[in-house]
N, C-alpha and C positions, 0 to 999 in steps of 0.2 A: 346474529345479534340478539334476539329472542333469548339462544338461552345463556348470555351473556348476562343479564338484563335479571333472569331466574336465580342464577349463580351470587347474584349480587345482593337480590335482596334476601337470598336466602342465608346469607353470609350475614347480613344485618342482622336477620331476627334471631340469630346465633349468639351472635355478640352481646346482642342488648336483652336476650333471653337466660343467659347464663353469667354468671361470673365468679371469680375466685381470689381470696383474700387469705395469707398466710396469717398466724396468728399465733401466738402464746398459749400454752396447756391452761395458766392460769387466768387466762383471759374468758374460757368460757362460761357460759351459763350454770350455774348450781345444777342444776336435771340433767343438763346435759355429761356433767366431769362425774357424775352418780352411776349415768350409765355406764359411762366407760370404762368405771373404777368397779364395777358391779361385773361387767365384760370381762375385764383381763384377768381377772380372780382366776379363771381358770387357765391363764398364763403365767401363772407370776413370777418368768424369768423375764417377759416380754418387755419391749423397750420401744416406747413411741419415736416416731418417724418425722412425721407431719401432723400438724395441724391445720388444719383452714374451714377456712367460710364462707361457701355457695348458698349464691341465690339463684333458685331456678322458679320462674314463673313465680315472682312478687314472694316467693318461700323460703325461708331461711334452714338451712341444711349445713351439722355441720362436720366435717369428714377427718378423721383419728384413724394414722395410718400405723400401723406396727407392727415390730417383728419379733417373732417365737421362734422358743426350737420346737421344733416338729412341725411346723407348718413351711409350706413351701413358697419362700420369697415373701411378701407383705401381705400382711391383713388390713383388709378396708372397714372402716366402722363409720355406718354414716347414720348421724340421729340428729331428729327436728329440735328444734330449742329447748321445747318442753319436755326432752328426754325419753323419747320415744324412737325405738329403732327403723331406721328406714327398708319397708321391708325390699327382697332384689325381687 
């Protein structure tokens, strides 16, 4: 029961800790469409994926997914509002 109980609320602060919202290229932040356009410069066959908009712990992050030749399967690009990259 215990760790039923664990599971549960740890499943809450998950939920309510994170979240993900799909979104338009042109929808983002001026700093943020700079980096990314500043980013793929050294892609430039590359072709955006996804967009979206995490918030993790009250923080706005927002994640530009795409894909090149020569790179293997998707590139993740995730930067705070103010157009700073998120470092891994």
């Amino acid at each position: 029961m215990k760790k039923q109980i664990i599971l549960g609320l740890m499943a809450i602060g998950f939920i309510t800790g994170c979240s993900t919202s799909r979104m338009d290229y042109s929808a983002l932040p001026s700093p943020v469409r700079q980096t990314v356009h500043n980013t793929m410069r050294a892609y430039p066959d590359a072709k955006i994926v996804k967009v979206a908009r995490e918030t993790s712990d009250g923080c706005c992050i927002y994640r530009i997914e795409f894909c090149a030749a020569g790179t293997c399967g998707y590139t993740d690009l995730r930067v705070y509002a103010d157009g700073r990259i998120v470092s891994s």
